[in-house]
SEBA-242089 format. One record per residue (C-alpha): residue in one letter; x negated, z negated, y negated. Coordinates in Angstrom, 1 decimal. Example, Ala and Ser with C-alpha at 12.3 -4.5 7.8 and 13.67 -1.06 7.14 Angstrom:
<nodes>
A, -12.3, -7.8, 4.5
S, -13.7, -7.1, 1.1
</nodes>
This chain:
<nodes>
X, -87.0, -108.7, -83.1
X, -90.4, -110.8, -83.5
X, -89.6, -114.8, -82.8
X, -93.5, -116.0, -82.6
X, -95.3, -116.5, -85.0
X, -98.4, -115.1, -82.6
X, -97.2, -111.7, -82.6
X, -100.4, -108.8, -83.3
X, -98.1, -107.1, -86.7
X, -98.5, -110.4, -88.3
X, -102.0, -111.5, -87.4
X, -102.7, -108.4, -88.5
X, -100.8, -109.1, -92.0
X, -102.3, -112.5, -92.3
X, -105.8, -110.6, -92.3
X, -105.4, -108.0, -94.2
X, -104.9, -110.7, -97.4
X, -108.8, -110.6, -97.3
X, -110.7, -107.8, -98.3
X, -113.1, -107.0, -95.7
X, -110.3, -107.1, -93.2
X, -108.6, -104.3, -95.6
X, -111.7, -102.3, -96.0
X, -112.7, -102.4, -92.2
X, -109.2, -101.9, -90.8
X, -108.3, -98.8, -94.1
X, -105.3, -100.5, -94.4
X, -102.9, -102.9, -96.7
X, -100.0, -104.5, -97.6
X, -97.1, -103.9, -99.8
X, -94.3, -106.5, -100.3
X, -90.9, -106.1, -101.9
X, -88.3, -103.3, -101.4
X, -89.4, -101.9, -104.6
X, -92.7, -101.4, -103.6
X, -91.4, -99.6, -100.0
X, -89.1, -97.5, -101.7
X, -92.2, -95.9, -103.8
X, -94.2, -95.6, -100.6
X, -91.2, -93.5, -98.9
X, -91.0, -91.7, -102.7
X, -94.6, -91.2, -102.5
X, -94.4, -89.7, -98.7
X, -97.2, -92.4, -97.8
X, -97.3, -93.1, -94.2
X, -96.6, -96.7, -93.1
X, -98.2, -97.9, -90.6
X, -95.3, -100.3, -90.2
X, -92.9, -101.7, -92.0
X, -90.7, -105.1, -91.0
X, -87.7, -106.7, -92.7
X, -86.3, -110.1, -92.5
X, -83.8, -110.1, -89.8
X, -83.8, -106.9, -88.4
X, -87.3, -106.5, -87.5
X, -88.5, -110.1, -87.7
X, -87.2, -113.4, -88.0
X, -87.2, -114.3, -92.2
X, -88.9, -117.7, -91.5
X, -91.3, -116.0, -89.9
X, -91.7, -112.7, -92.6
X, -92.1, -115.7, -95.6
X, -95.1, -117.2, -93.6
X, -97.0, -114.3, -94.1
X, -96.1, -113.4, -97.1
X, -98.2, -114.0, -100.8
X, -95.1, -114.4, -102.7
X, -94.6, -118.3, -103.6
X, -90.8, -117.2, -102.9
X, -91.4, -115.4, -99.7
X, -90.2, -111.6, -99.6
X, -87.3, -110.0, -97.0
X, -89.8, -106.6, -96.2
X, -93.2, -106.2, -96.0
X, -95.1, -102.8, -95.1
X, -98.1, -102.2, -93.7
X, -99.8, -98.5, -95.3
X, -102.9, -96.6, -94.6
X, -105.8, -96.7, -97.9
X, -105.8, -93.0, -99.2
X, -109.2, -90.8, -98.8
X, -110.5, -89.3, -102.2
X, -109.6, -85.7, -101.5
X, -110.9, -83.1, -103.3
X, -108.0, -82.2, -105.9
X, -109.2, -81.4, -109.5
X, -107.0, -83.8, -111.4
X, -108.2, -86.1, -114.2
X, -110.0, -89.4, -113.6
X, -110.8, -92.6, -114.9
X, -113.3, -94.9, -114.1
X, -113.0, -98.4, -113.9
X, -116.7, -100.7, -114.0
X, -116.7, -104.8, -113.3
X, -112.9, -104.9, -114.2
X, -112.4, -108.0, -112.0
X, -109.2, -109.4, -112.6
X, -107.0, -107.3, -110.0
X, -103.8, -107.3, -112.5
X, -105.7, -105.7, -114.5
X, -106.9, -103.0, -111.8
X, -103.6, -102.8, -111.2
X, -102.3, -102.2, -114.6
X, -104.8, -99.3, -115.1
X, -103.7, -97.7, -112.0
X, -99.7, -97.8, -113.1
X, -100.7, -96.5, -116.9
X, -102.8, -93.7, -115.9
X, -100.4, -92.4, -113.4
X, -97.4, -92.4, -115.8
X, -99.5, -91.3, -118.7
X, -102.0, -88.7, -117.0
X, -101.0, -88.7, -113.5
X, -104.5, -89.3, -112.9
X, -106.5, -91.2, -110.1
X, -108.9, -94.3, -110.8
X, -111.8, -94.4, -109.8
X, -112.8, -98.2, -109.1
X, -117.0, -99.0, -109.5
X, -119.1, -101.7, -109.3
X, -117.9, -105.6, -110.0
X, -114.1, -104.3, -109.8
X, -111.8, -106.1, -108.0
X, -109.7, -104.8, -104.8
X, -107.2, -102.2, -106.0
X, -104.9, -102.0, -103.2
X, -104.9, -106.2, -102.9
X, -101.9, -108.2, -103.0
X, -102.1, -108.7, -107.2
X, -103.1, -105.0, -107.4
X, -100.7, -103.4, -105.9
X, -97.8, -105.5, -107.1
X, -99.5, -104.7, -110.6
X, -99.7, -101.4, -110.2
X, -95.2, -101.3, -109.4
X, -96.0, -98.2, -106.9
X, -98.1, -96.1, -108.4
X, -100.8, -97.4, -105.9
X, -99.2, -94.5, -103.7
X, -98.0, -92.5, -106.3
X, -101.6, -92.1, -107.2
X, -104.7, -93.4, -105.3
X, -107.0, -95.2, -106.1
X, -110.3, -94.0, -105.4
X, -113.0, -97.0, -104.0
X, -115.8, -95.7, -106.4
X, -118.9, -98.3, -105.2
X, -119.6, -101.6, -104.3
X, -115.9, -104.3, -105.5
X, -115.9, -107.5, -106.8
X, -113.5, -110.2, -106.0
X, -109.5, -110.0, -104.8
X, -109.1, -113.0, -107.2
X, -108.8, -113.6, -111.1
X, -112.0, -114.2, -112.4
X, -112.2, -118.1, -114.1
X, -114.4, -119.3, -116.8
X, -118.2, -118.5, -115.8
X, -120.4, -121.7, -115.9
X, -123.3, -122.5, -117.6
X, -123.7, -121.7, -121.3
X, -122.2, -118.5, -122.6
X, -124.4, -116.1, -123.2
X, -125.6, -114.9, -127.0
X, -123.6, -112.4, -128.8
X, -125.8, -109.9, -130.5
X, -125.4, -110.5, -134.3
X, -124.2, -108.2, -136.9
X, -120.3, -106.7, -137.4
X, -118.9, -104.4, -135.7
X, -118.7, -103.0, -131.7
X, -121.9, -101.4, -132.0
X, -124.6, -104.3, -132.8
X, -127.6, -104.1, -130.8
X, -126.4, -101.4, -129.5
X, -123.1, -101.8, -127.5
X, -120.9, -99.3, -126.6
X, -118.5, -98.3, -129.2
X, -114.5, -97.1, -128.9
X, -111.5, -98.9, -127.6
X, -112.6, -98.6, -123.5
X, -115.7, -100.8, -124.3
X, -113.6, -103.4, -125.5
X, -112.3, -104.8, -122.4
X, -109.6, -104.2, -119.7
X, -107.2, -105.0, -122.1
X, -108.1, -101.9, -123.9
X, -107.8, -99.5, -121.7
X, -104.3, -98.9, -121.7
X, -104.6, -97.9, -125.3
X, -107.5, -95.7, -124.5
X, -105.5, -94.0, -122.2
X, -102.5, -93.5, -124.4
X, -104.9, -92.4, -127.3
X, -105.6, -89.7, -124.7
X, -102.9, -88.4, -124.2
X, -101.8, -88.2, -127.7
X, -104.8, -86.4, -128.9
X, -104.8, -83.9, -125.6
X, -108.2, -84.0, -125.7
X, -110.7, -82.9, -122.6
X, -112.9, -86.0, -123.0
X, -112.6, -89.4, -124.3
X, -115.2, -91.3, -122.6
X, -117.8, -94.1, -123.0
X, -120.5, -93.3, -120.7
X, -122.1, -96.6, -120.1
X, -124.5, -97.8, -117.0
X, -123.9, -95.6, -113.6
X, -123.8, -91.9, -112.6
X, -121.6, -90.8, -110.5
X, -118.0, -91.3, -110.0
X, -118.7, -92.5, -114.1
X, -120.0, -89.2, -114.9
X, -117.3, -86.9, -113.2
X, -114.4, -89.4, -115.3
X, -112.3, -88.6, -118.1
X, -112.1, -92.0, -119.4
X, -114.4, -94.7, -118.8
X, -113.2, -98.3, -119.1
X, -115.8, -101.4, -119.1
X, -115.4, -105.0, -120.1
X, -117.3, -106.3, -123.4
X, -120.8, -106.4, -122.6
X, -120.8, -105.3, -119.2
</nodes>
């Protein structure tokens, strides 16, 4: 049983709560039985996995933990590679606020069983808010790290003045993109589940970027981004 608080598994915990530690290292951390049990569901390889007072003293588990009410197992898991299957995508662009990542991930596994694909400005899918956010589906389905993230934390009020809306009624003034996925993260759950009740092939907004954002079945961006 670990009874120091200096012991490599949770250095190696405390580091992975930032991001570059999670991208360098490929790995991250799940807390909560719930979220274990998915991983063993999912047959996702942990890396390790320690609970409070079989593995490790629980003083010590909670002092690593991100839960304000500490945790009694934490796992340790291996970030999954894009593969090459053929299944649907969608494509997340500056969606910063990682519940919201999160979110997106859990919705368009249960309603697609389909993979995200995470762009530009987005923030860190398989963080701590993400992947309690995304209740196992984080393993279930993979996200797929799409280009260059954003932040790990919820994004605050931007300073400065706010910047002009473009006049006129209506989503598509001055030419914004139209259809629920433009409308914010907030939307996108109900762009998915619009999808799914129409069946159809394609309901995207193709907005900036190539790419990952060309190969999606569903493109969500924030309002004016």
């Amino acid at each position: 049983m670990i009874t120091s608080k200096d012991n490599e598994k949770l250095k190696l915990i405390r580091k992975l709560a930032d991001r570059k530690h999670r991208e360098r290292e490929g790995l991250f951390v799940a807390e909560g039985e719930d979220l274990v049990a998915a991983a063993e569901a999912a047959g996702a390889p942990a890396a390790f996995v320690l609970r409070a007072g079989e593995d490790v003293e629980a003083r010590l588990l909670d002092s690593v933990s991100a839960l304000g009410s500490g945790t009694r197992v934490i796992g340790v898991y291996r970030r999954a590679r894009a593969g090459d299957d053929d299944g649907f995508r969608v494509y997340l662009h500056g969606v910063a606020d990682p519940g919201n990542v999160g979110a997106v991930v859990r919705t368009a596994h249960a309603l697609l069983d389909a993979r995200v694909v995470v762009g530009p400005g987005c923030a860190d899918p398989f963080g701590p808010k993400a992947v309690r956010a995304s209740m196992g589906s984080v393993f279930g389905a993979p996200p797929i790290a799409g280009g260059a993230g954003g932040s790990d934390r919820r994004p605050g009020r931007p300073r400065g003045r706010a910047p002009r809306r473009p006049a006129g009624r209506g989503a598509g003034a001055r030419g914004r993109a139209r259809g629920p996925a433009a409308r914010g993260p907030r939307r996108v759950r109900s762009a998915v589940d619009d999808y799914a009740r129409r069946g159809r092939r394609r309901v995207a907004q193709r907005g900036r970027g190539g790419g990952d954002c060309a190969r999606a079945d569903i493109v969500g961006r924030p309002a004016g981004g």
